[in-house]
C-alpha positions as CSV (number, residue, x, y, z in Angstrom):
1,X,-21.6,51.2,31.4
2,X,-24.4,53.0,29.1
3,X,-25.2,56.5,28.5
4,X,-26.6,58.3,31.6
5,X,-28.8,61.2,31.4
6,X,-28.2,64.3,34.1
7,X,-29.4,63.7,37.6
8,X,-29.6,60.0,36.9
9,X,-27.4,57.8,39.5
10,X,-24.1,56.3,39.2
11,X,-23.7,52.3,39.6
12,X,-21.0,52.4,42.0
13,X,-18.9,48.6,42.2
14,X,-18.5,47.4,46.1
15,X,-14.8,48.6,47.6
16,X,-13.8,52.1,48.6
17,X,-15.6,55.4,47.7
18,X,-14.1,57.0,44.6
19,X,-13.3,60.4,44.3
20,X,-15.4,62.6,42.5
21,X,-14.6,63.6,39.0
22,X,-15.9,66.4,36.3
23,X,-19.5,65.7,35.4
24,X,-20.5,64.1,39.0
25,X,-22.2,65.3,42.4
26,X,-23.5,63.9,45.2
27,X,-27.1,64.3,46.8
28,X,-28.7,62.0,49.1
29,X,-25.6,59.3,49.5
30,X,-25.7,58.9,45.9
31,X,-23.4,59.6,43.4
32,X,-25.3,61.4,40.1
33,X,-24.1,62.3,36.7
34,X,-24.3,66.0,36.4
35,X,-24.2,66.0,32.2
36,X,-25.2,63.7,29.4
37,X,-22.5,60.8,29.2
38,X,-20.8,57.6,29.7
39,X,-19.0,57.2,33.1
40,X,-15.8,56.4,33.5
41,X,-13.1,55.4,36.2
42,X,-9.5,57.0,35.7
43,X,-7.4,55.0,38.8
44,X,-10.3,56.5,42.1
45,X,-11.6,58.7,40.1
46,X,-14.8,58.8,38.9
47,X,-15.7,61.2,36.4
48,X,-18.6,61.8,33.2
49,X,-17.0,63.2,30.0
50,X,-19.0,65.1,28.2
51,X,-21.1,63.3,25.1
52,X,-20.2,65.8,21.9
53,X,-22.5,65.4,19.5
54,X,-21.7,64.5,15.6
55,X,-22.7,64.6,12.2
56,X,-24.4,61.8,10.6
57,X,-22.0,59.5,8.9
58,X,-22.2,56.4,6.8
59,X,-23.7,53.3,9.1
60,X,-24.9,55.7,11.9
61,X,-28.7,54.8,13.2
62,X,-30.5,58.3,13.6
63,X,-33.5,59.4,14.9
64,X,-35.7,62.2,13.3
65,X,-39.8,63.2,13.1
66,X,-41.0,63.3,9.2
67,X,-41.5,66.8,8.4
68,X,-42.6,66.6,4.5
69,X,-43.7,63.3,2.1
70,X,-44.2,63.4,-2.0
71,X,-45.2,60.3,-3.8
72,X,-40.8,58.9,-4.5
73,X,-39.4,60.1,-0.6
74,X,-40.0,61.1,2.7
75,X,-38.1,63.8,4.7
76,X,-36.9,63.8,7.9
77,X,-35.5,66.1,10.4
78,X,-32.3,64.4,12.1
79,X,-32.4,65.2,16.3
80,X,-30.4,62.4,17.2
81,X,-27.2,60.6,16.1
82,X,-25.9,57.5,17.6
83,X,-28.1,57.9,20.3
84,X,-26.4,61.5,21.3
85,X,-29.3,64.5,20.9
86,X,-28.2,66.8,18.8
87,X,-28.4,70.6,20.4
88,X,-31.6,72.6,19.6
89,X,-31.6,74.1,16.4
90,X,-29.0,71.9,14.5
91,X,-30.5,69.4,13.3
92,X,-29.4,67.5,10.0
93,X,-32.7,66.7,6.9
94,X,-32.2,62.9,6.0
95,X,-34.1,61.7,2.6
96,X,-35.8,58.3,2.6
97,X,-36.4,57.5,-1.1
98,X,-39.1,54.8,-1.9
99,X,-35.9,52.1,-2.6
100,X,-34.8,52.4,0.7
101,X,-38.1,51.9,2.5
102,X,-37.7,47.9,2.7
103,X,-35.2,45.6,1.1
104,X,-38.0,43.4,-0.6
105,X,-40.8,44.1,-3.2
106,X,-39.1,47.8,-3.8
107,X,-40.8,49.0,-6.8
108,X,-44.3,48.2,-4.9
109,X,-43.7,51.0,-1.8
110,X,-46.1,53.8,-1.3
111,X,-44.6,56.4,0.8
112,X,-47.9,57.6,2.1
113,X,-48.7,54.0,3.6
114,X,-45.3,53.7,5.4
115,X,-44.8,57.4,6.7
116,X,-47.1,60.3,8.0
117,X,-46.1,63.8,8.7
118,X,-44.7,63.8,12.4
119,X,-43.7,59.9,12.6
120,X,-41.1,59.5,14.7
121,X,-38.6,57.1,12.6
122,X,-35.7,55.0,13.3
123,X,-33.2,54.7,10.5
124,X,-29.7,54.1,9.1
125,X,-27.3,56.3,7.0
126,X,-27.0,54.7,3.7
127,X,-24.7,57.8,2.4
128,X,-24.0,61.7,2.6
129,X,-26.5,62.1,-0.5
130,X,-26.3,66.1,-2.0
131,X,-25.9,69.0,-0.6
132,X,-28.8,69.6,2.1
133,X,-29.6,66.0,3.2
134,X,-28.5,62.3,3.8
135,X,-29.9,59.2,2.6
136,X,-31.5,57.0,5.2
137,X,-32.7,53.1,5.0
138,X,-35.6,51.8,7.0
139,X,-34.8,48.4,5.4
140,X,-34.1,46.6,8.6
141,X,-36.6,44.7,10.8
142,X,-35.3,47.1,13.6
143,X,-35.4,50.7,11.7
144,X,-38.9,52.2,10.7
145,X,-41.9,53.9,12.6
146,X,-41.0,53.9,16.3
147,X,-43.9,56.5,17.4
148,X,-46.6,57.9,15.7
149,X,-49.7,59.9,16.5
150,X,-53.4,58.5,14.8
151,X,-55.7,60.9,13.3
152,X,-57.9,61.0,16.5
153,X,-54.5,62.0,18.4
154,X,-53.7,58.8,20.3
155,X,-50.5,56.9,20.2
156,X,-50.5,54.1,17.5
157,X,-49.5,51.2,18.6
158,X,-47.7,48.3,16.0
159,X,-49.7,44.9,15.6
160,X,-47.5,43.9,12.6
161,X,-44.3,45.4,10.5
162,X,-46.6,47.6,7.9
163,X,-49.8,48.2,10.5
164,X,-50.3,50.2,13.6
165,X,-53.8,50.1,15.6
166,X,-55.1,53.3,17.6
167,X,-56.1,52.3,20.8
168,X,-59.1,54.6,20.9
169,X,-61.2,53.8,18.0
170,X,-59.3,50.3,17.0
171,X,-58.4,51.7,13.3
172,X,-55.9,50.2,11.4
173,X,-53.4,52.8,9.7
174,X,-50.1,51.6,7.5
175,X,-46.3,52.3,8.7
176,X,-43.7,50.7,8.3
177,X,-42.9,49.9,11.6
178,X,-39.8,49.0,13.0
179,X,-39.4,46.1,15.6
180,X,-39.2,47.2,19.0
181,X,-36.1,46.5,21.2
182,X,-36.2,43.2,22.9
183,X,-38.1,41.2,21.0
């Protein structure tokens, strides 16, 4: 089963009525999740363990909104790990250096045409890095870009893996976008 959000409902299989477990409620002849998890049958019992979040580690995919770029790396403010949010006010900062923008044509990357302040960007833990931050790849067809604002304040949408086109004045602006899900 995948990760339910609270309120959401429970896929229940045909057969008798489980009991209900931590972490689940009934409204409306539906069982819901009451918290942020995975659910899980122990013998009748259905319950929803709670989700605790983590640190990034080596090989985890994070999510995080650019915050700051210079001309060798982009910063990014980690809000979710693994696809578990991480609670207000702890997030992680994750560096993507120009190397670990895309795995070919390295040395040619321009930070400024594959991020923008307040990108929304998929990537992947490459290592812990120093002190303050983690290193982060984008070097996958399915890590990069996955939302980002134009300058007339529309949502960009991607046309190609380094181009995204506003939808209100059709102007072309360069990410490097990761492929969405599904395709």
């Amino acid at each position: 089963m995948s990760l339910l959000l609270p309120g959401q409902p429970i896929p229940i299989p045909r057969g008798p009525a489980p009991q209900l477990g931590v972490g689940t409620y009934s409204r409306d002849n539906q069982v819901r999740s009451s918290i942020l998890g995975i659910p899980k049958f122990e013998g009748t019992t259905l319950s929803v363990p709670r989700v605790r979040p983590h640190p990034p580690s080596p090989n985890s995919v994070v999510l995080g909104t650019v915050t700051r770029l210079s001309p060798v790396q982009a910063l990014i403010s980690i809000s979710i790990v693994d696809g578990v949010p991480l609670p207000a006010g702890e997030e992680f900062t994750g560096v993507i250096r120009t190397q670990d923008v895309r795995a070919t044509e390295k040395d040619r990357v321009k930070i400024g045409d594959c991020f923008r302040g307040g990108d929304v960007v998929r990537g992947l833990v490459i290592s812990l890095g120093d002190a303050r931050s983690y290193f982060i790849t984008t070097a996958r067809n399915d890590l990069g870009v996955i939302f980002a604002t134009s300058e007339a304040g529309a949502t960009l949408e991607p046309v190609s893996w380094q181009e995204m086109r506003c939808p209100k004045t059709g102007k072309i602006e360069k990410r490097k976008c990761a492929k969405p899900e599904g395709l």
